[in-house]
N, C-alpha and C positions, 0 to 999 in steps of 0.2 A: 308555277315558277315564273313563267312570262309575266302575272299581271304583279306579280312582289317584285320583278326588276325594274316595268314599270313603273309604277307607285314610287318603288326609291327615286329615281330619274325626276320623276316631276317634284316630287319633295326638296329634293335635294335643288334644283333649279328655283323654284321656288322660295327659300330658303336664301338664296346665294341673291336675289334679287331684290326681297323683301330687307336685307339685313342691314342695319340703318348704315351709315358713314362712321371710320374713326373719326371722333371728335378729340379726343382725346392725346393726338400724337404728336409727341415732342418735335416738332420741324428742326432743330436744332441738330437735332442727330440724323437727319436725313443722309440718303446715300449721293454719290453724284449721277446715280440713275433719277433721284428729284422721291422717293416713295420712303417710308419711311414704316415699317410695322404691317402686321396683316392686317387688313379691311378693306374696305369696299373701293376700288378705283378706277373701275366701269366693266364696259363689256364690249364685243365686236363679231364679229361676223370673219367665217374663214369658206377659201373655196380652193378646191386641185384635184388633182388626180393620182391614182395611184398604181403599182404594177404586181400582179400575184396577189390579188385579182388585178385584171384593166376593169379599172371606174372612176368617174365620177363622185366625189363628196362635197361635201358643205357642211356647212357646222356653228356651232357659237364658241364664244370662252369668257370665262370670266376673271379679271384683273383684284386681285385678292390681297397686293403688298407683298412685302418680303418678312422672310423669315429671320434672316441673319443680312450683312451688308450684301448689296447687289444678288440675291437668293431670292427671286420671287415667285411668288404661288400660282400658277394660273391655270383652273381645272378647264377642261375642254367637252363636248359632246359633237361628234361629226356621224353624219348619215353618208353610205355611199353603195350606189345603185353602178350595174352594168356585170357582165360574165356571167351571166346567170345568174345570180347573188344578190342579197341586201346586207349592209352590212353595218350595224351601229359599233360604234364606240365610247367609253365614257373612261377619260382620262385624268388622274390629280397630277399633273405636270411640275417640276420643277427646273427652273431654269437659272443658271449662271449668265448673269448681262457681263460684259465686259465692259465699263462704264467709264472708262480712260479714251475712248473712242470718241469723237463728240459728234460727227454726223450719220454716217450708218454705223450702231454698234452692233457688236456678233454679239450671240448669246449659243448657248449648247446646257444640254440636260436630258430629262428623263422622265418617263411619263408611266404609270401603272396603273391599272384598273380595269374597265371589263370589257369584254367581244360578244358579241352576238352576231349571229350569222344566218340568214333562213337561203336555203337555197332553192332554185326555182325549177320545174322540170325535173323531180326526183321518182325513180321508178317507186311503184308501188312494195310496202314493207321496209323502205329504207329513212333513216330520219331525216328530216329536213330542216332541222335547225340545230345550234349551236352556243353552246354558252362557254367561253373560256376568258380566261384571264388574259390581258393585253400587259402587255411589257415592249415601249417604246425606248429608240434613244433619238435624242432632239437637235438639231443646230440651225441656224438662219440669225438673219439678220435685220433690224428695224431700225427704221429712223420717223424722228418725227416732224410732220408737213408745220405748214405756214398756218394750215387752219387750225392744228394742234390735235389732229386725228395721227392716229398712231401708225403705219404702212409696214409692213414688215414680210420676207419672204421665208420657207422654213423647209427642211428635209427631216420626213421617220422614217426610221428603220426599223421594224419589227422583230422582235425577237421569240414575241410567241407565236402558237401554233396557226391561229385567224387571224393574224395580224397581217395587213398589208404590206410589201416592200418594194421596193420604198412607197413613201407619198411625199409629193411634191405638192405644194400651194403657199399660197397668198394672203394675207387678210389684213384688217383693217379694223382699229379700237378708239373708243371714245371715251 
């Protein structure tokens, strides 16, 4: 079961890296977030911490476009280590930008997909890992720099069972 959620993970990362650019998007109808359609509009690098467990994560995400006006796609994978615990997640997130805002804008949304948990220091006979479903809700804020790197700060609240609550971080898109 571990090496088929594997295998998906690297597929799917893979996949999201390899997939060429919309060439094809009508700029005309763009949002006043500037993105216009799903496809490829980079990637970035996330770090925080979180509580229920206390740990440390980091992670990537990738910038995907939007679905509908200001609705954009951006799935996430975050590792995060400490309480005894390791814990991956792999997130399809979706986010409402609030796009009226012109220097930090709020965005809030929702994020579903999977948990994995291996715990550390488990008596003998008991399991020590975990597979459940993750169901996040998402808010923060981003604005973007001078050098046209993206900066943004975010809160999850978990709603399922291995899901972290909250997490708090930071990160940064290109």
């Amino acid at each position: 079961m571990r090496r088929m959620f594997g295998a998906l993970l690297i597929l799917l990362a893979t996949g999201a890296m390899l997939a060429p650019p919309a060439v094809a998007q009508d700029k005309t109808a763009a949002s006043t977030s500037g993105t216009s359609g799903i496809g490829w509009n980079g990637w970035g690098v996330r770090v925080g911490g979180s509580s229920d467990p206390d740990q440390i994560y980091g992670g990537f995400h990738f910038e995907l476009g939007e679905f509908a006006r200001d609705v954009r796609f951006r799935p996430t994978v975050e590792i995060g280590v400490g309480d005894d615990e390791t814990l991956v997640q792999v997130l399809a997130e979706v986010h409402y930008v609030f796009s009226k805002v012109q220097v930090w804008r709020p965005y809030v949304g929702g994020g579903a997909g999977w948990t994995w948990v291996n715990l550390d220091d488990v008596p003998p006979g008991y399991k020590d890992s975990d597979n459940a479903l993750a169901l996040m809700g998402i808010g923060g804020v981003e604005t973007k720099m001078k050098s046209g790197t993206l900066l943004f700060f975010e809160l999850k609240i978990g709603f399922g069972d291995d899901d972290p609550d909250p997490k708090i971080g930071v990160g940064w898109g290109w």
